[in-house]
N, C-alpha and C positions, 0 to 999 in steps of 0.2 A: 979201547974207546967205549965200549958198548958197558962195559964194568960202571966206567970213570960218568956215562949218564945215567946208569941207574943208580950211581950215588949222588948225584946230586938231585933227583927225584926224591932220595928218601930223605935227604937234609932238607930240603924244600916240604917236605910232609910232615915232619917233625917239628920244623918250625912253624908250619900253622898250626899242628894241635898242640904246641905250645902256647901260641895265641887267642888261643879256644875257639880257632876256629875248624868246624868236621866237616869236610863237603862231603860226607854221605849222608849228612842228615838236611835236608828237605827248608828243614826253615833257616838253613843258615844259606841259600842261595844265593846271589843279588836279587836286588829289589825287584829290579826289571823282571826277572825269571818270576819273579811271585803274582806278576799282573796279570790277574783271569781278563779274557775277553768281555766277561759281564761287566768288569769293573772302569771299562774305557765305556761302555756304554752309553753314561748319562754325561758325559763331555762330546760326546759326538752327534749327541741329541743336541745338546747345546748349543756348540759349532752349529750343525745343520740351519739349526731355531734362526737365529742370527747373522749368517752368510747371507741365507734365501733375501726377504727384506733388501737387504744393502745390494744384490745384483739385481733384484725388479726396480726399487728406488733407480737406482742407475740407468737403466734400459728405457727407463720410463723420462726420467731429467732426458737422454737423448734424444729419444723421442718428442718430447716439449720443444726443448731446444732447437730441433732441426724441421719439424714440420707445424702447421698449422694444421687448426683440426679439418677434418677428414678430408687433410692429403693423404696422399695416397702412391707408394713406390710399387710396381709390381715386380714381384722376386720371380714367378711361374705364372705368365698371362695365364686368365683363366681362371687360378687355381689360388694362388696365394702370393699373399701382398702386404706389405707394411702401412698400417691405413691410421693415425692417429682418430681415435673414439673416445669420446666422455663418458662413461656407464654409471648413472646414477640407481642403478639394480643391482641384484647378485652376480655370482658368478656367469660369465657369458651372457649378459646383457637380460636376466631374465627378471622380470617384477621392479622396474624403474619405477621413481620416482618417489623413493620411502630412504632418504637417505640417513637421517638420526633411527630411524629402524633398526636399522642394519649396521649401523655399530655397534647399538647395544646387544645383536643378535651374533655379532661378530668377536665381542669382544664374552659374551659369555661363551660359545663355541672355541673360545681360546683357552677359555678354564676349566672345561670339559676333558676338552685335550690333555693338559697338564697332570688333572686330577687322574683320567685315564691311565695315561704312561708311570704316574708314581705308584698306583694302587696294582695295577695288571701285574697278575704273573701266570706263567715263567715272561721274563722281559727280553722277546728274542729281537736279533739283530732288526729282523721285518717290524716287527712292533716300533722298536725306537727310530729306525727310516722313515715308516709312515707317519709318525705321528710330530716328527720334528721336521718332516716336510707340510704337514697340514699347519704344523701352529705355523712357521715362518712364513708360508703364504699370505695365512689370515692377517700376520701383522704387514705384509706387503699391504694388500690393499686396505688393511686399519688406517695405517698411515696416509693414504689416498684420500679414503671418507672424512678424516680430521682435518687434512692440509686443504683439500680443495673443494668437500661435497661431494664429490663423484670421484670412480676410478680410471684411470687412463689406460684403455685397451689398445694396442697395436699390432699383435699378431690377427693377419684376417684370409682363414680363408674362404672361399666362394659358398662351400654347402654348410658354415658354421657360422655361430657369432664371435665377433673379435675378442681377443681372450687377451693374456697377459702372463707373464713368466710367474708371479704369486696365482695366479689361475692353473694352469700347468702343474705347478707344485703340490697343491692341495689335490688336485686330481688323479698324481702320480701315486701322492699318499694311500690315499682313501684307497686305491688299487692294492696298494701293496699290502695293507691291513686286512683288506677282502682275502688275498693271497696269503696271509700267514693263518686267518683262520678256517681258511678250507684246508691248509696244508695240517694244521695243525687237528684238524673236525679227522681230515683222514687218516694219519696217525691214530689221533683214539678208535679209531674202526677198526683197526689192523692189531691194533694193540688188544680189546677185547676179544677180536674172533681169534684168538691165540689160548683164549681159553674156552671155546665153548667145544 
């Protein structure tokens, strides 16, 4: 039995290098097997860009839809609460009342972004998170400042100002980016004192 499968092994091996095909040679793999992780990168940048937007838009229509402004549900007396806010400022209700400002200032911080992520290198997972969490934010509340004049805040809690799930995003970003280059700052420390 043991003969009868190692011949059919080697007629099966025969027959693909008659095919021309060598599975010890690297570039004849499947496709799949040839997909670096850098190379899912900038679809996942993408995705992110794109998702964000379309669940703030959402949360926000809910929010229209089911409260008037500043009703207010408490989720934690005290503490936090679903409060519908009109913010004609930046993020968490800061410098109201410049709302064509803040497009324009929104919409070039979008292409900042963009410019960023295409030019940066090395382009690690934390860079492309960050930075496709900050643009999909900014077009969350882009879309806000275009459709209404103001943005629609509804996360609120007690020791903060009411924020927003494209608020949230941008903020997760900007972290994460802080985070790859301190991780990144200390690497190069570690990497130099290797040679002194």
């Amino acid at each position: 039995m043991r003969g009868f499968v190692l011949t059919v092994r080697e007629n099966q091996r025969k027959n693909t290098e008659e095919r021309g095909v060598n599975f010890s040679d690297k570039s004849a793999t499947p496709a799949l097997a040839g997909i670096s992780p850098e190379s899912l990168r900038l679809p996942l940048f993408l995705l992110i860009a794109v998702v964000i937007p379309i669940v703030d838009q959402v949360t926000k229509w809910i929010i229209i839809s089911r409260f008037s402004l500043y009703e207010s549900l408490p989720i934690i007396e005290g503490f936090l609460s679903v409060t519908r806010i009109h913010n004609s400022g930046i993020a968490f209700g800061f410098f109201p009342g410049l709302p064509r400002l803040f497009v324009l200032i929104t919409i070039a911080s979008m292409l900042v972004v963009v410019y960023f992520y295409v030019t940066i290198r090395p382009r690690t997972l934390l860079v492309t998170l960050g930075c496709s969490l900050i643009l999909g934010g900014a077009a969350g509340n882009l879309i806000d400042r275009l459709h209404y004049g103001y943005v629609v805040d509804f996360i609120n809690f007690s020791f903060w100002p009411a924020f927003n799930v494209a608020d949230s995003s941008v903020s997760v970003g900007v972290a994460l980016l802080l985070a790859n280059f301190l991780f990144e700052h200390k690497e190069t420390k570690e990497h130099a004192s290797n040679f002194i």
